[in-house]
C-alpha positions, 0 to 999 in steps of 0.5 A, a space after each residue: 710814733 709817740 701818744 698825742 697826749 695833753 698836758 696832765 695838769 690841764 686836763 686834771 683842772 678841766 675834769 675837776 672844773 667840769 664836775 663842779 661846773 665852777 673854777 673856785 671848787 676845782 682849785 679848792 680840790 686841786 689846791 690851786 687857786 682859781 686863776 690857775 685852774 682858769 689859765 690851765 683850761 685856756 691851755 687845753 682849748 688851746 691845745 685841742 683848738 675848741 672851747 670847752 666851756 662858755 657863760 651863760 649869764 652868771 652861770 659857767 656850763 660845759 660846750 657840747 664838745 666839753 660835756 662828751 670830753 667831760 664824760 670820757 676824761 672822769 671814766 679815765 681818770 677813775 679807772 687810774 685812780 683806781 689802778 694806782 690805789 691797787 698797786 700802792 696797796 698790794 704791798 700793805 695787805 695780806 694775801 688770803 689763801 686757802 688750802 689743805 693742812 697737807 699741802 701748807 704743811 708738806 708743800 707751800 710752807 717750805 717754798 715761801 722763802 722763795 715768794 717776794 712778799 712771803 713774809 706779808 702771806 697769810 694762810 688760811 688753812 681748812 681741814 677738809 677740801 677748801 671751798 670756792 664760794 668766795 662770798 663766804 671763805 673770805 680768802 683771795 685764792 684757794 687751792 682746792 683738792 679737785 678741780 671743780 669749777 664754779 660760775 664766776 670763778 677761775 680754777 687752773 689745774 696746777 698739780 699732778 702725781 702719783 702715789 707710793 707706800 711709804 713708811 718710817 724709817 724705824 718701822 721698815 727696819 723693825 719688819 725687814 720689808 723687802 718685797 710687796 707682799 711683806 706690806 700684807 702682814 702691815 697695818 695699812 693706812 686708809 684714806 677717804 679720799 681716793 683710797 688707791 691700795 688696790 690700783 698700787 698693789 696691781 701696779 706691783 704684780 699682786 692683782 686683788 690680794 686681801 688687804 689687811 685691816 687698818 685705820 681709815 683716815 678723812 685725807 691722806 694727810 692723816 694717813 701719812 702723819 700717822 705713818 711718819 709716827 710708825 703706826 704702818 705703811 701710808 700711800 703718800 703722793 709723791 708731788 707733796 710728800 718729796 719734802 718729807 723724805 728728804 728729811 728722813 722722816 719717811 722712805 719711799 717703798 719699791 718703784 711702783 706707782 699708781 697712774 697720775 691724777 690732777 690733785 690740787 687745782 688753783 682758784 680765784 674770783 674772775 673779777 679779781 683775776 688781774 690784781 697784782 697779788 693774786 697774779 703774782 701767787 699764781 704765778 709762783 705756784 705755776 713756778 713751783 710745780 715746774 720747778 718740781 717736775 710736777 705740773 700738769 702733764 709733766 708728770 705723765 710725760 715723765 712715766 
């Protein structure tokens, strides 16, 4: 059964009326005169069967029925107001967003022709690990290197993966690589965050060798760049740097891989959980990765 609605007309008059406790200033609001906002409220009362205004003297004031329709009519008619200023807008302002160099570079860049408002997104990117205090980052959603929670804040895991060496093309074929152990002899690249060379050599069969010296880097970004430049052998995670090696730039080596971890999660204020904007780049990021195979659990499935 359909909604027992009253005319919209109506109840916009009697809400104006009920506010300014005066027809003449709701048809100034309106842009009606004041007959017609008089004639619309007669409607209403017709429709609910009760009055909801009466004289008293020279003064117009709501009935006990009017003052508690009143009340609940303006929380309505602000909460639509508000809701149909969110959807007109969304098409106008910028989405902010937060993430790491690597991730906008090697991931999220490349994918934006796929977003429908791609071309309105603005990134913010940070060279460290993009911070969820909202108060002062002033962005609308952060990709974030963990997946640390805060009070007040959404955080959704959203992509896992291993990782690999991998190496420039010019390099592999300067060195004649072919084994695990030929990258002991190679300038290894570090990073900071999660170094993981022991775990990838164990993975290979080579337990505990002494590995050789190189730069340490503050995030594997660096590191792969650096490698990309054949400065030596980086250890990429395979979620990001697919793009790379597609391109030729790098070639992954040998089929072991380190145990996959969560690193990226994506986070936004709860309060703003709803808007439209930060809905819909949730959602296409949640699509990306599954596009991929490199969702949360999809790639342990896969080992």
């Amino acid at each position: 059964m359909g909604r027992q609605l009253p005319p919209f007309a109506a109840v916009r008059a009697f809400e104006a009326a009920a506010r300014h406790l005066s027809f003449k200033q709701a048809a100034e609001e309106l842009c009606l005169s004041p007959s017609a906002i008089s004639h619309q409220i007669r409607a209403l009362e017709e429709y609910l069967d009760t009055a909801l205004f009466e004289r008293v003297g020279n003064r117009l004031q709501l009935t006990l029925t009017g003052r508690g329709y009143a009340g609940r009519l303006t929380g309505l008619l602000d909460g639509l107001e508000d809701s149909t200023r969110t959807v007109r807008q969304a098409g106008d302002r910028a989405l902010r967003v937060l993430c790491t160099p690597g991730l906008a570079a090697r991931w999220l860049v490349p994918r934006l022709d796929r977003l429908d408002f791609g071309d309105r997104v603005r990134l913010r990117v940070s060279t460290g690990a993009p911070s969820t205090d909202f108060a002062s980052n002033d962005s609308d959603v952060v990709i974030q290197w963990s997946v640390d929670t805060t009070p007040g804040v959404v955080t959704e895991p959203l992509m896992e993966s291993n990782r690999y060496p991998v190496i420039s093309p010019e390099l592999k074929r300067a060195e004649g690589v072919e084994r695990p152990e030929d990258l002991l002899r190679l300038r290894l690249m570090y990073d900071e965050t999660d170094d993981a060379w022991p775990e990838w050599f164990a993975a290979a069969g080579l337990p505990g060798p002494d590995l050789p010296p190189g730069p340490v880097f503050p995030n594997c970004e660096l590191a792969t760049t650096a490698a990309e430049r054949g400065q030596g052998v980086s250890l990429a995670y395979d979620s990001v740097a697919r793009g790379t090696l597609a391109s030729g730039r790098l070639v992954r080596l040998f089929e072991a891989v380190t145990l996959p971890m969560i690193i990226y999660s994506v986070a936004y204020r709860a309060d703003r959980a709803g808007d439209p904007m930060i809905r819909a780049f949730r959602d296409f990021l949640f699509q990306e990765v599954a596009r991929d195979g490199t969702g949360v659990g999809a790639v342990s499935a896969a080992e």
